[in-house]
C-alpha positions as CSV (number, residue, x, y, z in Angstrom):
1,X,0.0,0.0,0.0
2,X,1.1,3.5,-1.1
3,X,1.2,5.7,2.3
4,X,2.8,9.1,0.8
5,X,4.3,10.5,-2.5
6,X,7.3,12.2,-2.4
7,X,8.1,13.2,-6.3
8,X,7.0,12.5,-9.5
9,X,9.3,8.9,-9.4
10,X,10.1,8.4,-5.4
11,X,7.0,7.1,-2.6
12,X,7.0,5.6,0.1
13,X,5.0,2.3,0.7
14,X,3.9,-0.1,3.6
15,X,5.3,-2.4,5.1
16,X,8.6,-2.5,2.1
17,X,9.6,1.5,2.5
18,X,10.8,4.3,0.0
19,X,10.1,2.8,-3.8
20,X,12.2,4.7,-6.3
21,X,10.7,4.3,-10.0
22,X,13.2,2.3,-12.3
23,X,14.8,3.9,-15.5
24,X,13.2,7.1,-15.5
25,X,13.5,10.8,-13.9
26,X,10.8,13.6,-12.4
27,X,12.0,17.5,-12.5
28,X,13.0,18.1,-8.8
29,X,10.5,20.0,-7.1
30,X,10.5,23.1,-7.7
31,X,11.5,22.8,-10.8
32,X,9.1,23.2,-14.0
33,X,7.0,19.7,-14.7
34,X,7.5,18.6,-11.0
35,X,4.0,19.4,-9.9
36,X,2.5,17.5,-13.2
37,X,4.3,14.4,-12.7
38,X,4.0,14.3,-9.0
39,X,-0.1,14.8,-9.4
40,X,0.2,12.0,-11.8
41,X,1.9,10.0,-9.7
42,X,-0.9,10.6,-7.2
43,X,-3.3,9.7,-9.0
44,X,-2.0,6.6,-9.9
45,X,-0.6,4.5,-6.7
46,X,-1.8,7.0,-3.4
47,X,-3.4,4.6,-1.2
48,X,-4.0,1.8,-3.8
49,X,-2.3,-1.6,-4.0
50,X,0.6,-1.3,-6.1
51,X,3.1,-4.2,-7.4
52,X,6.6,-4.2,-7.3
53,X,9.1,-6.4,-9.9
54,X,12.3,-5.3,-7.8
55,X,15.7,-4.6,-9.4
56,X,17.2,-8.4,-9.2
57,X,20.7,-6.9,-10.2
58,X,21.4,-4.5,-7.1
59,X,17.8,-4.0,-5.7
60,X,18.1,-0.5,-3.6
61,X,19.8,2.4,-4.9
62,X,23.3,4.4,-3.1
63,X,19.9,6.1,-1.1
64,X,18.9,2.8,0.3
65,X,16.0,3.4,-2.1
66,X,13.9,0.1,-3.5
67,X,14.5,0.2,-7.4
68,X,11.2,-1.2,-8.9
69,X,9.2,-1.2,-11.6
70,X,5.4,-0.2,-10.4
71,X,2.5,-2.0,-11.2
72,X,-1.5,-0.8,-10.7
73,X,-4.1,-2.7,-11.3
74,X,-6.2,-2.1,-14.5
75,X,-8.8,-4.3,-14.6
76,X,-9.6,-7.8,-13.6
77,X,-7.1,-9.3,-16.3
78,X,-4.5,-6.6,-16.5
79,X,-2.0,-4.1,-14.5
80,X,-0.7,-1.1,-15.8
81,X,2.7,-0.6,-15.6
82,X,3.4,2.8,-13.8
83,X,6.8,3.7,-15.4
84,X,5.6,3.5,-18.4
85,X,2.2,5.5,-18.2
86,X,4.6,8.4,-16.9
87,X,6.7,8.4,-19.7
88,X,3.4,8.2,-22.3
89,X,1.9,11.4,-20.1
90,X,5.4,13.1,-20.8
91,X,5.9,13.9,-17.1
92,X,9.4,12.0,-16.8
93,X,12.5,11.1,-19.3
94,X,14.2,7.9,-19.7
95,X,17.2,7.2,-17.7
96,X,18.5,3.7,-18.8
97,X,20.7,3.0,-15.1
98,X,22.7,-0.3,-15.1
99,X,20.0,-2.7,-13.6
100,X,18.0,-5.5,-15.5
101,X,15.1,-3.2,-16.5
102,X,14.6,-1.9,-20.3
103,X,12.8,0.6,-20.3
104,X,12.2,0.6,-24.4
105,X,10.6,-2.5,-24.2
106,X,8.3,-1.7,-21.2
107,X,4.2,-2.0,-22.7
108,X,1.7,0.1,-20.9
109,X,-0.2,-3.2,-19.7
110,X,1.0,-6.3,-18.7
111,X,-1.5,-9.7,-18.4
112,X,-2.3,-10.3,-14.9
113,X,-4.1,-13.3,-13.2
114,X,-5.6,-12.8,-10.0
115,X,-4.4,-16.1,-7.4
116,X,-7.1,-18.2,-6.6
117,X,-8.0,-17.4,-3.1
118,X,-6.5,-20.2,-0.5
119,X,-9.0,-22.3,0.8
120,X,-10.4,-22.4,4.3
121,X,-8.1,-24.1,7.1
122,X,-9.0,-27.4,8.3
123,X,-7.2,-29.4,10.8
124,X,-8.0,-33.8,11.8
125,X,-6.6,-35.4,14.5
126,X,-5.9,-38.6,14.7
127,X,-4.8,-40.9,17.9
128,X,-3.3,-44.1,18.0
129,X,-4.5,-46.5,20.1
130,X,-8.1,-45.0,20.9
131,X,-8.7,-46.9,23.4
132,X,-6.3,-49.6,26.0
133,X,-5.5,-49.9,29.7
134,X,-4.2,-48.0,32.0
135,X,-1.0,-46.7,31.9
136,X,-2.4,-46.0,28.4
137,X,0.0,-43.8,25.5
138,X,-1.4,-42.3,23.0
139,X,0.4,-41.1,19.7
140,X,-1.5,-38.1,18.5
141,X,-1.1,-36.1,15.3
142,X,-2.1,-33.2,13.4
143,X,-3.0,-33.1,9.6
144,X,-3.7,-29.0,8.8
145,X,-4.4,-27.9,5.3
146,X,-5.9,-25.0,3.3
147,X,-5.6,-21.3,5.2
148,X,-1.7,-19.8,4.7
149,X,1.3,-21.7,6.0
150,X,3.1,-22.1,8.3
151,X,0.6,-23.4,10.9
152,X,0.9,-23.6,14.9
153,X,-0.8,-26.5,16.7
154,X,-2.5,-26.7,20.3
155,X,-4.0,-30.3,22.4
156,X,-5.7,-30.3,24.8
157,X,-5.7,-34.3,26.0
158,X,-8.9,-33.3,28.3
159,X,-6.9,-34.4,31.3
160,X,-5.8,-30.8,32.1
161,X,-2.4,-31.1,29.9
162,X,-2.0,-29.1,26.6
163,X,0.5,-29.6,24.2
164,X,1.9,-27.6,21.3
165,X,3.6,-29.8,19.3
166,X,2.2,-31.3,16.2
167,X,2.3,-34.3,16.6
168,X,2.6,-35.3,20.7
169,X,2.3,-38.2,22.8
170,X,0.4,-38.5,25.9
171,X,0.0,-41.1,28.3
172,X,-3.3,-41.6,30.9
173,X,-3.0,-43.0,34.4
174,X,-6.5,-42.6,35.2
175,X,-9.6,-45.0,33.9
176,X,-11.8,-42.8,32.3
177,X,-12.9,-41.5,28.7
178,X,-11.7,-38.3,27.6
179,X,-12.4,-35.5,25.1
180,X,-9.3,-34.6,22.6
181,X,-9.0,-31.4,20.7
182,X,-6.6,-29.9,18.6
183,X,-6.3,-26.5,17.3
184,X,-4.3,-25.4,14.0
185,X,-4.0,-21.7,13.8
186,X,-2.2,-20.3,10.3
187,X,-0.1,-17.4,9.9
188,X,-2.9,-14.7,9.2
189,X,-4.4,-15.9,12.4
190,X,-7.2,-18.1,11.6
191,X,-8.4,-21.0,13.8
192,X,-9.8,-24.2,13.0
193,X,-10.2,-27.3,15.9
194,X,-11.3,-31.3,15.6
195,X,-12.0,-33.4,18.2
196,X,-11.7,-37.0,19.3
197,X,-11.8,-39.4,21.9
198,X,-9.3,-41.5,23.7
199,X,-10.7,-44.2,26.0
200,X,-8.4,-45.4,28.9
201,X,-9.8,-48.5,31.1
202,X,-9.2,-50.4,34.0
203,X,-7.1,-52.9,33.2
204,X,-8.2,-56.9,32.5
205,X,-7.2,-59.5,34.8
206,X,-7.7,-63.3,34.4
207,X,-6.6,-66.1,35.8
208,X,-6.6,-69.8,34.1
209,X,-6.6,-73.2,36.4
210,X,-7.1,-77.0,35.6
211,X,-7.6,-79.8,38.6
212,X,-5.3,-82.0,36.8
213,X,-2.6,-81.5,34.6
214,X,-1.2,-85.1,33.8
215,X,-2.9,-88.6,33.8
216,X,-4.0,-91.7,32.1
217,X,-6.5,-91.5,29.2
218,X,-9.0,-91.0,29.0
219,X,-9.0,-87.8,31.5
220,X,-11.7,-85.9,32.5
221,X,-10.2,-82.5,33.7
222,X,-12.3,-80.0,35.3
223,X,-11.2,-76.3,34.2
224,X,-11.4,-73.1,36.0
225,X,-11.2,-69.5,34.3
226,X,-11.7,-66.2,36.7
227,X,-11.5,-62.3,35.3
228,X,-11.4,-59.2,37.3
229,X,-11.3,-55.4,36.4
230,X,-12.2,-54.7,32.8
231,X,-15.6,-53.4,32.4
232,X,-18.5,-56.5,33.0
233,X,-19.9,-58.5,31.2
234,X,-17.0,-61.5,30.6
235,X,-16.9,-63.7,27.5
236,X,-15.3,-66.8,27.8
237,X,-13.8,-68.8,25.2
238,X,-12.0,-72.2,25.5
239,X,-10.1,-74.5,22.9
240,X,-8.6,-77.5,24.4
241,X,-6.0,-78.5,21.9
242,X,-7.9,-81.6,20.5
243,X,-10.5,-79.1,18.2
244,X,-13.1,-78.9,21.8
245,X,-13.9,-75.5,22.6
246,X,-16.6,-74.2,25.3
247,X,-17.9,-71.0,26.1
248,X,-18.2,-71.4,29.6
249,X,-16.2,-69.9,32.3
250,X,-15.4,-73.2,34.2
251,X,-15.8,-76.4,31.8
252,X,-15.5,-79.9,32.1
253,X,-13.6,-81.5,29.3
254,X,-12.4,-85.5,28.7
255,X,-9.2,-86.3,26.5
256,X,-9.5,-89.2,24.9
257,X,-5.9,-89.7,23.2
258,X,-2.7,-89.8,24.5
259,X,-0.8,-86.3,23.9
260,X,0.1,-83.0,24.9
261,X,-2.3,-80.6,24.5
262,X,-2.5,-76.9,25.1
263,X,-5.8,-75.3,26.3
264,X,-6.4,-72.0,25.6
265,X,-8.5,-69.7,27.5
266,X,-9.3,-66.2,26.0
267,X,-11.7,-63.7,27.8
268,X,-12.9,-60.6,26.7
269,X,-14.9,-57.3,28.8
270,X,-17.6,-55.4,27.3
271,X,-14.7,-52.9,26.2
272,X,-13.1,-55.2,23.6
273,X,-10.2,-56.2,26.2
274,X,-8.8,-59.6,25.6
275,X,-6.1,-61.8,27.6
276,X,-5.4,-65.1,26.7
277,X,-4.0,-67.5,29.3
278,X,-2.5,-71.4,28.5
279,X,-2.7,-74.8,30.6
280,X,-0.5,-77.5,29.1
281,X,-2.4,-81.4,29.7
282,X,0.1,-84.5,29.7
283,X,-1.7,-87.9,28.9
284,X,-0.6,-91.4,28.6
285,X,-2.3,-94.6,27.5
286,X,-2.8,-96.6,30.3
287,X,0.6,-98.3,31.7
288,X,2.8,-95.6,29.5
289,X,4.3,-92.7,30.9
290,X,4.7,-90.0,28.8
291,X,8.0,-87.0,29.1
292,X,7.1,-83.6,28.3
293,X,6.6,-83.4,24.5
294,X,4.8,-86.1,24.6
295,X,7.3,-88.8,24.4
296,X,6.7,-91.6,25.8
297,X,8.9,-92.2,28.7
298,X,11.3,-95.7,27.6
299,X,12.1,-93.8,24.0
300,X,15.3,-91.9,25.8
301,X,16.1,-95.7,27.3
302,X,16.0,-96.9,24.4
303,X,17.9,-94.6,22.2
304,X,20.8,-94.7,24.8
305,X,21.3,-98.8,25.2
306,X,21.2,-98.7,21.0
307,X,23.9,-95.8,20.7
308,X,25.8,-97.4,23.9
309,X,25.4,-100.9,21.6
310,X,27.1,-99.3,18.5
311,X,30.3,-97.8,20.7
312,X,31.1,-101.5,21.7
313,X,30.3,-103.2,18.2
314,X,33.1,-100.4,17.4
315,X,35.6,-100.7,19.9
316,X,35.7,-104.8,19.6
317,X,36.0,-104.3,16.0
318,X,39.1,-102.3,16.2
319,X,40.6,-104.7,18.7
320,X,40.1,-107.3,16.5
321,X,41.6,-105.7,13.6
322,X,44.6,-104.4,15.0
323,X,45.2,-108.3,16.4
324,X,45.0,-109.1,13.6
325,X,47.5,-106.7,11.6
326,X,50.2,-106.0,14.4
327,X,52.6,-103.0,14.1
328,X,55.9,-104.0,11.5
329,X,59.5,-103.5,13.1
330,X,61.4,-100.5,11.4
């Protein structure tokens, strides 16, 4: 914005300073034509929004002065080049200075396209988990678009802390659900917020038991599950190893082939909170025990008298063969 005119090729403008006209020179005032060009001058930029193609070679003059050619605007496709009207009114000469402007090749309008106007500011947040138990941490983060860069960023994690980074993490030691919001605020000051939830819960605890772990088949064993915490109801799901599964919290289940097996208990709260807990059942035919992995208890016996067997066949074969081929005297 033009804010005063000082001389037919000199003004000052806001917020860049004193604008001196490129290439061409206004009589000094008080001498003749000074009046006429300043009045032009007036009439063209005072208080109006002018354009400015600064000198890229040196950019201010000895005075500190910003060397530009001026631009007006015309109408909604063109700007009038403000140099170059002077010189057609008559009110300035041409003073070619060593800069990158030519002033014999200026035109009186030059195209001009107004910018499409940026669009409004929007902000999402987004939290990762939304929900868990307690000590729960949250990864939060900030997506702002539209509005005019750069953009500041403000949480609030509804738990009394605030947070200014873009994209925090928080963590909740307290069970409760709480209200997230986030606002983006871009350079020109505008403000826009989202909001989300984060759900922190008490935590799930369960607790898996079985009256008998080991035994003959078949084997009936009686299984206990208990959960605490959480938020009630429980669901209770059981899968015993052999392809058996119960929904019950405490069920009865018979094996009916020797094994191990691995029953798996998983319970879930009315919040979507699951733990899974693990029994491992040992079982025998009748008459043979059975080692952990489920091998039957004479196999390491076994293995050991054969490899022990092999070591002697071994060692009586080399006795015999070196009786039979003693050492030769040298």
């Amino acid at each position: 914005m033009v804010t005063r005119v000082i001389d037919g090729d000199t003004f000052d403008s806001s917020p860049l300073g004193r604008v001196r006209l490129a290439d061409i020179d206004a009589p000094e005032p008080g001498e003749p034509g000074s009046e006429e060009a300043t009045d032009l001058l007036v009439s063209l930029v005072l208080a109006k929004e002018v354009f400015l193609d600064i000198d890229d070679v040196y950019g201010t003059d000895i005075y500190g002065r910003f060397v530009c050619v001026v631009y007006v605007r015309h109408n909604t496709t063109h700007l009038l080049n403000v140099n170059k009207a002077l010189l057609d009114a008559g009110v300035v000469i041409v003073s070619d200075y060593n800069n990158e402007f030519d002033p014999y090749s200026w035109t009186l309008y030059v195209q001009f396209s107004e910018p499409p106007p940026p669009s409004p500011l929007s902000v999402a947040a987004s939290v990762y988990p939304a929900q868990g138990a307690i000590p729960l941490t949250v990864a939060f983060a900030a997506t702002a678009w539209g509005g005019t860069t750069p953009y500041s960023f403000l949480w609030d994690f509804g738990d009394g802390t605030t947070s200014t980074s873009q994209h925090p993490s928080h963590t909740y030691g307290t069970a409760s659900t709480y209200a997230v919001t986030v606002t983006a605020t871009d350079s020109l000051g505008v403000q826009a917020g989202d909001s989300t939830f984060v759900r922190a819960l008490t935590p799930l605890v369960v607790t898996a038991s079985a009256d008998v772990t080991s035994g003959d088949v078949p084997l009936t064993v009686s299984f206990t599950g208990t959960a605490s915490g959480g938020r009630p109801p429980y669901t209770f799901s059981w899968a015993f190893g052999d392809g058996s599964t119960s929904d019950l919290a405490n069920p009865t289940h018979t094996y009916a082939a020797a094994g191990v097996y691995t029953a798996t208990m998983t319970v879930s709260d009315a919040d979507g909170q699951a733990v899974i807990r693990t029994i491992e059942i040992t079982l025998a035919s009748p008459g043979v025990a059975v080692a952990p992995g489920g091998i039957p208890s004479w196999v390491p016996s076994v293995v050991l008298a054969i490899v022990a067997s092999a070591v002697l066949a071994l060692l009586l074969w080399h006795r015999r063969r070196s009786r039979q081929n003693p050492p030769r005297q040298a």
